[in-house]
PDB file with one MODEL, atoms N, CA, C and O in Angstrom:
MODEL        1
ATOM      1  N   UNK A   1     142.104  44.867-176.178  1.00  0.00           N
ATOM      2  CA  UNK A   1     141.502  44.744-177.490  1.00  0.00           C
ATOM      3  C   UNK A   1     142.542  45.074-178.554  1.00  0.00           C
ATOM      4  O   UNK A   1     143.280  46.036-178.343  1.00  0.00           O
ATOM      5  N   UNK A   2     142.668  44.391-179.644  1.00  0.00           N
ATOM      6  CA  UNK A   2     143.768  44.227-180.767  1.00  0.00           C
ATOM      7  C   UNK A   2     143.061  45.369-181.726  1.00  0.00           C
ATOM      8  O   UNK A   2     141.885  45.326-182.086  1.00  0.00           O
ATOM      9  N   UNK A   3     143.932  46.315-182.040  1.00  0.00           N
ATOM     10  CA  UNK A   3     143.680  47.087-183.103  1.00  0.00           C
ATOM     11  C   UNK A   3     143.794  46.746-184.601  1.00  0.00           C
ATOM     12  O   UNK A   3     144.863  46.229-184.924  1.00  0.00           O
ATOM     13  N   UNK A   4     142.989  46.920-185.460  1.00  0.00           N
ATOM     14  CA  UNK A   4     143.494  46.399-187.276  1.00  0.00           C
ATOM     15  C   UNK A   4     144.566  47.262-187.856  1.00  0.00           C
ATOM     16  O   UNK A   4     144.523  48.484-187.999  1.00  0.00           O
ATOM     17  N   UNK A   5     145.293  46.648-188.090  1.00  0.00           N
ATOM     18  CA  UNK A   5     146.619  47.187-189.150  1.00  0.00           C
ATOM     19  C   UNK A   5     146.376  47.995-189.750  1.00  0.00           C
ATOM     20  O   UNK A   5     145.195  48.183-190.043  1.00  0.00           O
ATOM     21  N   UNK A   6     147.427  48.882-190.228  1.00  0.00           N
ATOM     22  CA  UNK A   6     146.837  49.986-191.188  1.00  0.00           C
ATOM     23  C   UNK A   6     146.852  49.498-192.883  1.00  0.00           C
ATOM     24  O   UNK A   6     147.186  48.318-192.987  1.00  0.00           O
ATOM     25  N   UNK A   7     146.704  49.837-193.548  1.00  0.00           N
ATOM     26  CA  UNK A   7     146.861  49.302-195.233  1.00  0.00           C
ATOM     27  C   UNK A   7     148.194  49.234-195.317  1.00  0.00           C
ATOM     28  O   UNK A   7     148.690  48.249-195.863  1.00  0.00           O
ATOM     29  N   UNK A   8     149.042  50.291-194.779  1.00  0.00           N
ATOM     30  CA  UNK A   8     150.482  50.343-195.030  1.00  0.00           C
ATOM     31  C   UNK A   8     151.226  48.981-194.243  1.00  0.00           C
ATOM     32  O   UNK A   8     152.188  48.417-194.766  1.00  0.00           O
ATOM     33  N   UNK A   9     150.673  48.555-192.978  1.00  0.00           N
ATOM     34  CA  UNK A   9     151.490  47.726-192.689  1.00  0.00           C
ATOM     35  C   UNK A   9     151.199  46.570-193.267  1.00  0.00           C
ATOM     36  O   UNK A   9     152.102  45.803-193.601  1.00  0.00           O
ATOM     37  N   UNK A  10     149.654  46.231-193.504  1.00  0.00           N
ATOM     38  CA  UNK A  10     149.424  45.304-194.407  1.00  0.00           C
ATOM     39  C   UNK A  10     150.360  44.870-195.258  1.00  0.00           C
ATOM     40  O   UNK A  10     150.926  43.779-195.188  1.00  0.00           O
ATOM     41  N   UNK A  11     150.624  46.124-196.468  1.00  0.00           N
ATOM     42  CA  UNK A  11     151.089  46.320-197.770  1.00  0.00           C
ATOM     43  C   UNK A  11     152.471  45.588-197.184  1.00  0.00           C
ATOM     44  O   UNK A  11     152.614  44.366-197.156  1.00  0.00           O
ATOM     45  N   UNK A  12     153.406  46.500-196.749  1.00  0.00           N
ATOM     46  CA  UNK A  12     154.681  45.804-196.019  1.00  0.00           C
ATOM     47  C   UNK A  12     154.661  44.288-195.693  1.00  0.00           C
ATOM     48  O   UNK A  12     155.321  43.458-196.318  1.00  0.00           O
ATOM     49  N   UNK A  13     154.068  44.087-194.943  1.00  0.00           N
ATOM     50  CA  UNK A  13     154.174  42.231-194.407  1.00  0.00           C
ATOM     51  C   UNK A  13     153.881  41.658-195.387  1.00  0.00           C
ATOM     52  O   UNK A  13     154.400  40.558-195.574  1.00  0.00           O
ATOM     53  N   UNK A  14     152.705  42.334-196.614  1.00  0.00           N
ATOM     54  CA  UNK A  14     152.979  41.541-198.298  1.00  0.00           C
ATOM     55  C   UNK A  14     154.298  41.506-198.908  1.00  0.00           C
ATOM     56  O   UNK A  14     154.789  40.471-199.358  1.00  0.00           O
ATOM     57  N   UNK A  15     154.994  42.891-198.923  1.00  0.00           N
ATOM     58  CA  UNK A  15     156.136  42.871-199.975  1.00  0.00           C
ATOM     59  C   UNK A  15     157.044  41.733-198.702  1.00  0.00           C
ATOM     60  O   UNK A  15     157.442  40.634-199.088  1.00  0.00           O
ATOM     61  N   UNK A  16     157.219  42.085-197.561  1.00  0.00           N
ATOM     62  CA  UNK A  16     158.599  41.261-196.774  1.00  0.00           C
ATOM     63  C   UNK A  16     158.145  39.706-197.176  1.00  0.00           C
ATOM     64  O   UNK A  16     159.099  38.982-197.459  1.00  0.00           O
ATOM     65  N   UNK A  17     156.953  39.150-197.237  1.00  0.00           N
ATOM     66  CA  UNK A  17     156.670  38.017-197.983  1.00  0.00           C
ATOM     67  C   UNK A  17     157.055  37.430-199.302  1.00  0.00           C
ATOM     68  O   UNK A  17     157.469  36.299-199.556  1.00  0.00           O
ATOM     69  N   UNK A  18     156.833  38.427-200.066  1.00  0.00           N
ATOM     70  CA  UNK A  18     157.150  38.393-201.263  1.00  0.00           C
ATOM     71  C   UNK A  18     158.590  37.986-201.332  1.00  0.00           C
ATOM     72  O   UNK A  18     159.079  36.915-201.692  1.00  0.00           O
ATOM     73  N   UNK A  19     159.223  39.215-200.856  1.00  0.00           N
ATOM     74  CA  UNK A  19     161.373  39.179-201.022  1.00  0.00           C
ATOM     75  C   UNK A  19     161.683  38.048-200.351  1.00  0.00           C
ATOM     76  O   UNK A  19     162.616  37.349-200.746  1.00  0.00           O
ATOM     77  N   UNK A  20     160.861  37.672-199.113  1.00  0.00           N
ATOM     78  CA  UNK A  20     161.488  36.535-198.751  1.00  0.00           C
ATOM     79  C   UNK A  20     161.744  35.290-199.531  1.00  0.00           C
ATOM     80  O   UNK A  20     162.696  34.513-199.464  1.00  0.00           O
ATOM     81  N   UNK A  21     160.391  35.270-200.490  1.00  0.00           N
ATOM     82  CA  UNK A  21     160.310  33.561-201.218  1.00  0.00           C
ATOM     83  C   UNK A  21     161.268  34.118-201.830  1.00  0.00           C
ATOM     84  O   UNK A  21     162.162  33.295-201.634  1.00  0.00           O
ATOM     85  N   UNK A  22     161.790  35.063-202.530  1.00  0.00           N
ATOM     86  CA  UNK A  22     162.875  35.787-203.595  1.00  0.00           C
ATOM     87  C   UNK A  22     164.323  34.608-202.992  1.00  0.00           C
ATOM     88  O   UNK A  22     165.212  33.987-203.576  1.00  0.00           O
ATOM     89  N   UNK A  23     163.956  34.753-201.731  1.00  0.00           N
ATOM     90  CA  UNK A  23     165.522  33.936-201.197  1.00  0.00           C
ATOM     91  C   UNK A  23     165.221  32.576-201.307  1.00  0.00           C
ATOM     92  O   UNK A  23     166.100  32.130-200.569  1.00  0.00           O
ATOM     93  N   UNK A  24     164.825  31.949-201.562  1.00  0.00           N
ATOM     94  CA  UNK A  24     164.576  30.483-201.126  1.00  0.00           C
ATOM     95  C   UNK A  24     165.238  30.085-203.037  1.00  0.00           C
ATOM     96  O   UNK A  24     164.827  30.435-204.143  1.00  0.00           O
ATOM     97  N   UNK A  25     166.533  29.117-202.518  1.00  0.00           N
ATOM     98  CA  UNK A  25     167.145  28.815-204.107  1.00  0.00           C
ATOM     99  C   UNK A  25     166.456  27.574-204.957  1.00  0.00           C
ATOM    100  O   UNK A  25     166.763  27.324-206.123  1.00  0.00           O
ATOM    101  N   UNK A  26     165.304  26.708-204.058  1.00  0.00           N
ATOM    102  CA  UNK A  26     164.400  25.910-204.846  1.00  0.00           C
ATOM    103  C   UNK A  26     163.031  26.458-205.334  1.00  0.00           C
ATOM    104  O   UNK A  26     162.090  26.904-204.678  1.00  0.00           O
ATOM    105  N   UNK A  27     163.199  26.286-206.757  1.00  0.00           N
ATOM    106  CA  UNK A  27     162.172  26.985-207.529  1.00  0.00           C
ATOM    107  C   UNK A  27     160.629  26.533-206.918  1.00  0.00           C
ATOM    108  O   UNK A  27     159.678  27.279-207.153  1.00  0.00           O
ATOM    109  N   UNK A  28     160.401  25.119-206.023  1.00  0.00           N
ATOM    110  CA  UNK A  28     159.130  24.721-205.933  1.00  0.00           C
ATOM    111  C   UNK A  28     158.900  25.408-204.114  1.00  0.00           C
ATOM    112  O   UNK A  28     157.790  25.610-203.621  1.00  0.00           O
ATOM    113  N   UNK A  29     159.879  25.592-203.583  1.00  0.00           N
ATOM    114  CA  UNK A  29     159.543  26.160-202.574  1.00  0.00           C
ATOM    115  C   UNK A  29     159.471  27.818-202.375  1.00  0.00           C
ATOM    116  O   UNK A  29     159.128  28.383-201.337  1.00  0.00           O
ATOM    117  N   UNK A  30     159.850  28.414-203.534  1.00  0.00           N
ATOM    118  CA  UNK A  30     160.485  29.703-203.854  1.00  0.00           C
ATOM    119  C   UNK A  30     158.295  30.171-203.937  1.00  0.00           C
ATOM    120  O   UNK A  30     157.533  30.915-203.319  1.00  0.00           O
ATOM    121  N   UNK A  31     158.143  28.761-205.550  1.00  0.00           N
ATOM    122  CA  UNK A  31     156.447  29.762-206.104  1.00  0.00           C
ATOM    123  C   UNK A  31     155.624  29.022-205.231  1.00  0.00           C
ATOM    124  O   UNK A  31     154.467  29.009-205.650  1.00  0.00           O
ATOM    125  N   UNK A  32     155.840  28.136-203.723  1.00  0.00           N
ATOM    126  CA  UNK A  32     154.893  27.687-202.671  1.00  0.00           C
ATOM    127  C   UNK A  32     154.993  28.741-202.148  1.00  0.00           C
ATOM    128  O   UNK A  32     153.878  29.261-202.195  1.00  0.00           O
ATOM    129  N   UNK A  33     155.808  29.493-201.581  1.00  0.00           N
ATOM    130  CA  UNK A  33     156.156  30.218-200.545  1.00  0.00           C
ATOM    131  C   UNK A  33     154.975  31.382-201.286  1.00  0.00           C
ATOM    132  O   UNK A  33     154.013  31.850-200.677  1.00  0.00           O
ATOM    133  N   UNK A  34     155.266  31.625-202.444  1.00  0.00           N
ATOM    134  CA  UNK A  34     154.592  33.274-203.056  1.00  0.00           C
ATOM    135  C   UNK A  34     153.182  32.781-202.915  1.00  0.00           C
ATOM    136  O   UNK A  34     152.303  33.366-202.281  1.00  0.00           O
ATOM    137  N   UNK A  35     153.016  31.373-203.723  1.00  0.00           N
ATOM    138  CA  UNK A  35     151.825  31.410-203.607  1.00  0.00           C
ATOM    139  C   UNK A  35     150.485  31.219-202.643  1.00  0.00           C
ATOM    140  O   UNK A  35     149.264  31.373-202.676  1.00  0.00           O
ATOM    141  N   UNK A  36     151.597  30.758-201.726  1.00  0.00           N
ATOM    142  CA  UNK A  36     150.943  30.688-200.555  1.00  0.00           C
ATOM    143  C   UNK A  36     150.172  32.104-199.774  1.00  0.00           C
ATOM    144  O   UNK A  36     149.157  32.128-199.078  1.00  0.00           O
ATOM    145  N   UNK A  37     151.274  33.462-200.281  1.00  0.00           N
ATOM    146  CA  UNK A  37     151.128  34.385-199.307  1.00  0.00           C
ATOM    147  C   UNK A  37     150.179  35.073-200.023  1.00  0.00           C
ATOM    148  O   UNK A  37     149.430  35.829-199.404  1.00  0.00           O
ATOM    149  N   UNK A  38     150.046  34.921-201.504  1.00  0.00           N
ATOM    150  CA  UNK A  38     149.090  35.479-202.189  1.00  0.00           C
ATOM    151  C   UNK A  38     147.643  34.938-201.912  1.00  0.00           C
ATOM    152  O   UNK A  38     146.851  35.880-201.890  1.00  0.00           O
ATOM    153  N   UNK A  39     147.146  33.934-201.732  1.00  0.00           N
ATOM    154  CA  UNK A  39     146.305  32.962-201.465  1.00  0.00           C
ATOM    155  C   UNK A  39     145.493  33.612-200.316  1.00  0.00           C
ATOM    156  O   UNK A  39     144.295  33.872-200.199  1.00  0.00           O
ATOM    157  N   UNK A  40     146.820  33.826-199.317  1.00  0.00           N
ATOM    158  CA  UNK A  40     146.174  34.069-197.615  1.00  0.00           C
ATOM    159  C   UNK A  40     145.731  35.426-197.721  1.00  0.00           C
ATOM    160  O   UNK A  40     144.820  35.849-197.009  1.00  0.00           O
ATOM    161  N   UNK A  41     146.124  35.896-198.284  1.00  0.00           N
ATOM    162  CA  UNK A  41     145.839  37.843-198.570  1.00  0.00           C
ATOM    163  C   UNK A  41     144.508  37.861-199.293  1.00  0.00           C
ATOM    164  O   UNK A  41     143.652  38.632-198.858  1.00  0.00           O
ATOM    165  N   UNK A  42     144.251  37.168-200.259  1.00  0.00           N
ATOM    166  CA  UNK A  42     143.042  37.311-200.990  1.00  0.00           C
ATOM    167  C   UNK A  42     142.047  36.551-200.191  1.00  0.00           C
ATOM    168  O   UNK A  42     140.916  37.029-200.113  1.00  0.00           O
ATOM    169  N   UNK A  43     142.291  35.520-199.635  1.00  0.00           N
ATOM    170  CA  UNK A  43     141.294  35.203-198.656  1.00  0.00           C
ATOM    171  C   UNK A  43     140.717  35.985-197.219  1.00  0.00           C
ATOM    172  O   UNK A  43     139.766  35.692-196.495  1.00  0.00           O
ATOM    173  N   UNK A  44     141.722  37.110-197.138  1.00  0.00           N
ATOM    174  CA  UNK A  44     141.866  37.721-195.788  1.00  0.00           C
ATOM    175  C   UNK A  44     141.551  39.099-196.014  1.00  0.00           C
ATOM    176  O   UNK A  44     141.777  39.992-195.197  1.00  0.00           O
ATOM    177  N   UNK A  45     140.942  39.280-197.315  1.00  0.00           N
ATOM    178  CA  UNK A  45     140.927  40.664-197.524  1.00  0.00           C
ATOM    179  C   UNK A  45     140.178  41.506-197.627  1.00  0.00           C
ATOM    180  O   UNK A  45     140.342  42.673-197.985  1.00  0.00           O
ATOM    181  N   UNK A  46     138.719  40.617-197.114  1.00  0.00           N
ATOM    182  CA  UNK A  46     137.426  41.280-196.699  1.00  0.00           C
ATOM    183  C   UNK A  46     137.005  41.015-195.263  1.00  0.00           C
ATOM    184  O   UNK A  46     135.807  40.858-195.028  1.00  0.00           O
ATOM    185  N   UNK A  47     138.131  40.937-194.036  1.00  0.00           N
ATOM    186  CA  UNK A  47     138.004  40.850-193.252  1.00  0.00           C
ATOM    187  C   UNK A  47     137.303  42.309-192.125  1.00  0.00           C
ATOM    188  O   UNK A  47     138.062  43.274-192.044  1.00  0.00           O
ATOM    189  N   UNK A  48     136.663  42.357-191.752  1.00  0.00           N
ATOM    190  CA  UNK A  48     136.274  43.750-191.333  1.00  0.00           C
ATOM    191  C   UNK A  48     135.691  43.854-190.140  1.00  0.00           C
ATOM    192  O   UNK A  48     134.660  44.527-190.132  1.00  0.00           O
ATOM    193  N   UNK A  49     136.095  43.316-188.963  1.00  0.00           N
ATOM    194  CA  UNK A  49     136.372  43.234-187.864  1.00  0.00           C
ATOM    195  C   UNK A  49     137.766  43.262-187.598  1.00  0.00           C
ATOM    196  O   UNK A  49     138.643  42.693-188.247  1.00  0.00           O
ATOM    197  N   UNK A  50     137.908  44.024-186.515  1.00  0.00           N
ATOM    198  CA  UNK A  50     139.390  44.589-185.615  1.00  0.00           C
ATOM    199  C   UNK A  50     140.271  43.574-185.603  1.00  0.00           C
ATOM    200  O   UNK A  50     141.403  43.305-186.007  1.00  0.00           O
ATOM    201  N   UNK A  51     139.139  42.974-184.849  1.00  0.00           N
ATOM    202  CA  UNK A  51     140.199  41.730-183.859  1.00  0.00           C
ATOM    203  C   UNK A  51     140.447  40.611-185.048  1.00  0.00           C
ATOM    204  O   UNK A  51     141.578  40.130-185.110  1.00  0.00           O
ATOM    205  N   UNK A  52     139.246  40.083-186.189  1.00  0.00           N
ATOM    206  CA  UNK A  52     140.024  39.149-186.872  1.00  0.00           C
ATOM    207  C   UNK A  52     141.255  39.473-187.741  1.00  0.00           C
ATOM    208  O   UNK A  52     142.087  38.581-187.906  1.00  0.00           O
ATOM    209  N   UNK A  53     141.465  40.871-188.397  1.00  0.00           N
ATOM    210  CA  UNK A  53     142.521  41.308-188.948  1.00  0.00           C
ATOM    211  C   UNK A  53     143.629  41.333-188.122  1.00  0.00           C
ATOM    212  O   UNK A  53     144.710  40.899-188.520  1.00  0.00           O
ATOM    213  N   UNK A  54     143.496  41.746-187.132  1.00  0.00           N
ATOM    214  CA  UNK A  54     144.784  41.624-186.106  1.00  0.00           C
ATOM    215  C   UNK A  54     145.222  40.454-185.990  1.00  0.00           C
ATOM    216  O   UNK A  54     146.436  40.324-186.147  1.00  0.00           O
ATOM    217  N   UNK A  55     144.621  39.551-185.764  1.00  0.00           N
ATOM    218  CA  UNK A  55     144.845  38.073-185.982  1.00  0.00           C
ATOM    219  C   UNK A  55     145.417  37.447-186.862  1.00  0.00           C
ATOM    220  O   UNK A  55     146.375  36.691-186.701  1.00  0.00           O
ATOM    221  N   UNK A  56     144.734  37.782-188.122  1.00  0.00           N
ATOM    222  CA  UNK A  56     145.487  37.284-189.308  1.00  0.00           C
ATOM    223  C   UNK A  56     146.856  38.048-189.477  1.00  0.00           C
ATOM    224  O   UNK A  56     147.901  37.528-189.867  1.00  0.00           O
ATOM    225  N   UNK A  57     146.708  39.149-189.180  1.00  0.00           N
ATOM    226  CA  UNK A  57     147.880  40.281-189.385  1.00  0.00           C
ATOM    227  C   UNK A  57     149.403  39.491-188.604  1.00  0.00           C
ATOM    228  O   UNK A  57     150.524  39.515-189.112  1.00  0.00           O
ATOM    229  N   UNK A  58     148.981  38.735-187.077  1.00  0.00           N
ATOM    230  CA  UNK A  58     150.231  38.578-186.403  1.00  0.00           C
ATOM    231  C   UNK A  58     150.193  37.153-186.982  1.00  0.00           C
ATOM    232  O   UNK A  58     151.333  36.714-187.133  1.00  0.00           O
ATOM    233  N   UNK A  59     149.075  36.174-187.405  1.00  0.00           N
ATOM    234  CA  UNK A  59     149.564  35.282-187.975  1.00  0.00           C
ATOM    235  C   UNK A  59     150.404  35.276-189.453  1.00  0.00           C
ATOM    236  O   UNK A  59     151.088  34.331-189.845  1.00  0.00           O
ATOM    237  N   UNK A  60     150.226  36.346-190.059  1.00  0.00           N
ATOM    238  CA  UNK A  60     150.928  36.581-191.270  1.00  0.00           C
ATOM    239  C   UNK A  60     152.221  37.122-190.583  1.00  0.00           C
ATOM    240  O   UNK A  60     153.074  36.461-191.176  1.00  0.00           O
ATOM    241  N   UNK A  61     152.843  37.854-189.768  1.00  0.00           N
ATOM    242  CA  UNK A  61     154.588  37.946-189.094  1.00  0.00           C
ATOM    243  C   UNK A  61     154.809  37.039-188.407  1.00  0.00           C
ATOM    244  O   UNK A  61     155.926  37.148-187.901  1.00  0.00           O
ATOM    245  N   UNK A  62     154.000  35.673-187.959  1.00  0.00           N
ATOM    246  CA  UNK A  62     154.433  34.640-187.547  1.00  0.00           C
ATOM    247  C   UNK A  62     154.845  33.666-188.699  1.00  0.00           C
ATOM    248  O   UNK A  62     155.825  32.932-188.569  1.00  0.00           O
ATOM    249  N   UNK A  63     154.022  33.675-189.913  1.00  0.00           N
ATOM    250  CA  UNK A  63     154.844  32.994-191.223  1.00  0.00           C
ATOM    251  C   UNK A  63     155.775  33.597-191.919  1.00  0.00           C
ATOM    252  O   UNK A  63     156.554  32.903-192.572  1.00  0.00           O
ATOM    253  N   UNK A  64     155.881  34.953-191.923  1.00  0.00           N
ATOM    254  CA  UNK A  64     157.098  35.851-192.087  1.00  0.00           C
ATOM    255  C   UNK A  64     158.374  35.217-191.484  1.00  0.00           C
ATOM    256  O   UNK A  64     159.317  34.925-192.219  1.00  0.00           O
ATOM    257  N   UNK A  65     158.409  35.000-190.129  1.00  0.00           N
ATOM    258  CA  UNK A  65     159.419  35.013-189.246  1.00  0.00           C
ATOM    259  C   UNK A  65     160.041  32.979-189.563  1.00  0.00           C
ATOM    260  O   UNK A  65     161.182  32.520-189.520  1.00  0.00           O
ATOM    261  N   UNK A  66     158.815  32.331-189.827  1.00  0.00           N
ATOM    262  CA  UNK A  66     159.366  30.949-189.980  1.00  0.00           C
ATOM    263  C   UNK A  66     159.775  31.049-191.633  1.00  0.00           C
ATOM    264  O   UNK A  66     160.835  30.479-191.889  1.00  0.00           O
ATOM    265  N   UNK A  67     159.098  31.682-192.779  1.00  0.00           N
ATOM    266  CA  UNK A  67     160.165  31.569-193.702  1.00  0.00           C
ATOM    267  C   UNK A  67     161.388  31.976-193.723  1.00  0.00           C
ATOM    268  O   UNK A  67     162.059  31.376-194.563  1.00  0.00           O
ATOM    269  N   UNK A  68     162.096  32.972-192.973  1.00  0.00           N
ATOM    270  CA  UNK A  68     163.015  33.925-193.172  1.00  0.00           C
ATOM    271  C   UNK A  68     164.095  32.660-192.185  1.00  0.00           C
ATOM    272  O   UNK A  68     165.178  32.252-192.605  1.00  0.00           O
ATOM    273  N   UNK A  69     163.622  32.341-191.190  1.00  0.00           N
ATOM    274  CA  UNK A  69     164.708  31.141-190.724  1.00  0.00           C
ATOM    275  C   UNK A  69     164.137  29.927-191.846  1.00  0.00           C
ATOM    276  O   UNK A  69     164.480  28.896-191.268  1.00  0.00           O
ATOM    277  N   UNK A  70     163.739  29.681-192.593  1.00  0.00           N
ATOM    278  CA  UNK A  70     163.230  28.581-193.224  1.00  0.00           C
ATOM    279  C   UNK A  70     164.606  28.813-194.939  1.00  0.00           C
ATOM    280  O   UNK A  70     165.048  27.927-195.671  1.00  0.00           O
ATOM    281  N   UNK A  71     164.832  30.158-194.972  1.00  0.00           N
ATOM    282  CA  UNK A  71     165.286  30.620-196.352  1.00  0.00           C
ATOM    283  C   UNK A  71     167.053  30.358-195.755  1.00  0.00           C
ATOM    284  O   UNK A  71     167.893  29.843-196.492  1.00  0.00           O
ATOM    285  N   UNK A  72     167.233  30.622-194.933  1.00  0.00           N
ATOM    286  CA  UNK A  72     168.495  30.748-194.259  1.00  0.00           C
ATOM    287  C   UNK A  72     168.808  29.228-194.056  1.00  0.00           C
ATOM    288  O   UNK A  72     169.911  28.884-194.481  1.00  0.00           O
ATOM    289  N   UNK A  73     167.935  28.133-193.409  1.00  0.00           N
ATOM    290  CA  UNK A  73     168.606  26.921-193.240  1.00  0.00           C
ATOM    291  C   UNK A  73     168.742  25.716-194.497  1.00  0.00           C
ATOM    292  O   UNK A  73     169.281  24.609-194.477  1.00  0.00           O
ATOM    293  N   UNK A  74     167.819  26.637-195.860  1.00  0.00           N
ATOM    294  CA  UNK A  74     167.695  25.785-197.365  1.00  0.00           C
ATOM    295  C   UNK A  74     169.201  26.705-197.744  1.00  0.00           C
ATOM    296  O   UNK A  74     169.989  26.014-198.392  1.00  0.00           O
ATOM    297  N   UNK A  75     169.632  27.928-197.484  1.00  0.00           N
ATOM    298  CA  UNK A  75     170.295  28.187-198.266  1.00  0.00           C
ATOM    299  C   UNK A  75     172.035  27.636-197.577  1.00  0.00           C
ATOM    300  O   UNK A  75     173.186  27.763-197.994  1.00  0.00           O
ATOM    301  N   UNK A  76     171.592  27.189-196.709  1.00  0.00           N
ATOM    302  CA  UNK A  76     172.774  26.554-196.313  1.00  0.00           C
ATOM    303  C   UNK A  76     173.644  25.339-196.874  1.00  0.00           C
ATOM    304  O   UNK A  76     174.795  25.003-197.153  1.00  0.00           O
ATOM    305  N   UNK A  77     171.895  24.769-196.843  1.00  0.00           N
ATOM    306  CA  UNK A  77     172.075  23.116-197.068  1.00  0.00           C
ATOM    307  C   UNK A  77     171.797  22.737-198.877  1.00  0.00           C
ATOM    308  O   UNK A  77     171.675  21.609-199.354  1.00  0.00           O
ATOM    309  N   UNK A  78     171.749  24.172-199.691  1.00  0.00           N
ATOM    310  CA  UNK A  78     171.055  23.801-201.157  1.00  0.00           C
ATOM    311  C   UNK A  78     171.781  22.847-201.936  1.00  0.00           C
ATOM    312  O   UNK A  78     172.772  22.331-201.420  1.00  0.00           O
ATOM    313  N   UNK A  79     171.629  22.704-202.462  1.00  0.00           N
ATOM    314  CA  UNK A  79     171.673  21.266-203.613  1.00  0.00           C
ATOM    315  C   UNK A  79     172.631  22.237-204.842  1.00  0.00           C
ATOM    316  O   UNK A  79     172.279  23.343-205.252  1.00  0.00           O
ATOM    317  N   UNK A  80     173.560  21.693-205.157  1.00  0.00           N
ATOM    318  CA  UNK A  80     174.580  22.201-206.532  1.00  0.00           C
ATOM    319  C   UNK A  80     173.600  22.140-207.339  1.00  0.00           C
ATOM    320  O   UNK A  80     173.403  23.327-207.601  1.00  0.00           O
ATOM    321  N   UNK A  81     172.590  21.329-208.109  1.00  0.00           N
ATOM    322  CA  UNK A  81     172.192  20.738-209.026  1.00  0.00           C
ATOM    323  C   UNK A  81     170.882  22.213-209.133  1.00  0.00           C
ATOM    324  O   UNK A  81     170.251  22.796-208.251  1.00  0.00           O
ATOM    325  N   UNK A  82     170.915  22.340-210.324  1.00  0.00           N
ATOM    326  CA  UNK A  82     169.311  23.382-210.958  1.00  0.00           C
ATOM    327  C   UNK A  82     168.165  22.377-210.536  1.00  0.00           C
ATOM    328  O   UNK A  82     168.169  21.201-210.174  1.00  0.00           O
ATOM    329  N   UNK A  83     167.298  23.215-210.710  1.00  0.00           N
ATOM    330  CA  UNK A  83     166.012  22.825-210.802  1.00  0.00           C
ATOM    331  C   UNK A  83     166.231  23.254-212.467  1.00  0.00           C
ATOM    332  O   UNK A  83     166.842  24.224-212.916  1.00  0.00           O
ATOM    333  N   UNK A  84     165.186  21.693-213.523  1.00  0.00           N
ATOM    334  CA  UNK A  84     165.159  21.717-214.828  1.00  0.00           C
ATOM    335  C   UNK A  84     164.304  23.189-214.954  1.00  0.00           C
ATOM    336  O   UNK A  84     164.452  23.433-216.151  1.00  0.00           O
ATOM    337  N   UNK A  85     163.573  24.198-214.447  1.00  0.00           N
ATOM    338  CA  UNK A  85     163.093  25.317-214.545  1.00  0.00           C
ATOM    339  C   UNK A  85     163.925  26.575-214.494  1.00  0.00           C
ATOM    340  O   UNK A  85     163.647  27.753-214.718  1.00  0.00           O
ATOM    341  N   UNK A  86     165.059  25.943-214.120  1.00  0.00           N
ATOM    342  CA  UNK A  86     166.090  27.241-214.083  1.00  0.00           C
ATOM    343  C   UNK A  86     167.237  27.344-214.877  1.00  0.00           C
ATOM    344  O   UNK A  86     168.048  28.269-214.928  1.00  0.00           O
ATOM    345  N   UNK A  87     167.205  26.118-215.589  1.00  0.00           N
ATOM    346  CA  UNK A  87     168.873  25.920-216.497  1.00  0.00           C
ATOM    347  C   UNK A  87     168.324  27.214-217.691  1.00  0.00           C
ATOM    348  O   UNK A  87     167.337  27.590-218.324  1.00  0.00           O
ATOM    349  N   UNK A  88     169.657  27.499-217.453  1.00  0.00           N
ATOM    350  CA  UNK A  88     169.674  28.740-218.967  1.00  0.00           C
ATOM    351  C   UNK A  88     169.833  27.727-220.388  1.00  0.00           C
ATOM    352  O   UNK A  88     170.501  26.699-220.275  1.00  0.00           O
ATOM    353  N   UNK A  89     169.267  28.027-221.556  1.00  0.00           N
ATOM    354  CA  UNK A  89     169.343  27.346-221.913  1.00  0.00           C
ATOM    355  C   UNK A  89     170.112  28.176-223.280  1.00  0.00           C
ATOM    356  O   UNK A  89     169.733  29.345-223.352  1.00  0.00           O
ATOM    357  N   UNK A  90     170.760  27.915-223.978  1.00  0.00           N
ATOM    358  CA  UNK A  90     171.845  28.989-225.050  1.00  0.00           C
ATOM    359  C   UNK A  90     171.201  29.636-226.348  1.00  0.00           C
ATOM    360  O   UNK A  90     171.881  30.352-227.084  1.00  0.00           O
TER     361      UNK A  90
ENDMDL
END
């Protein structure tokens, strides 16, 4: 039987979500990535059974683990060019 996370680890697998989109150098995959994780948290956050939080819990370090190789193979391959959302402008 799967035990429920504590708030703290919760909290954690939010922020490592968070820093991760921080890495991603395209602005539309950067506020998918956030907004995605914000989305799944507020939907997941009156869960109150063991086993479905545990669930969501390892499915949330299973999308952890594919952005973090996902941030590493964009930042390899990124594009010279801004996104028009990021040019400084004088």
């Amino acid at each position: 039987m799967a035990s429920a996370p504590t708030r703290i680890e919760v909290l954690a697998l939010f922020r490592s979500l968070i820093r991760t989109a921080r890495e991603f150098t395209d602005y539309n995959v950067r506020e998918y990535v956030k907004r995605r994780s914000v989305d799944a948290f507020r939907h997941n956050r009156h869960l109150s059974e063991p086993v479905d939080a545990a669930a969501a819990f390892a499915d949330g370090q299973s999308q952890l683990a594919v952005a973090k190789r996902q941030a590493v193979v964009q930042s390899l391959y990124s594009p010279s060019a801004k996104n028009v959302m990021e040019i400084e402008h004088p």
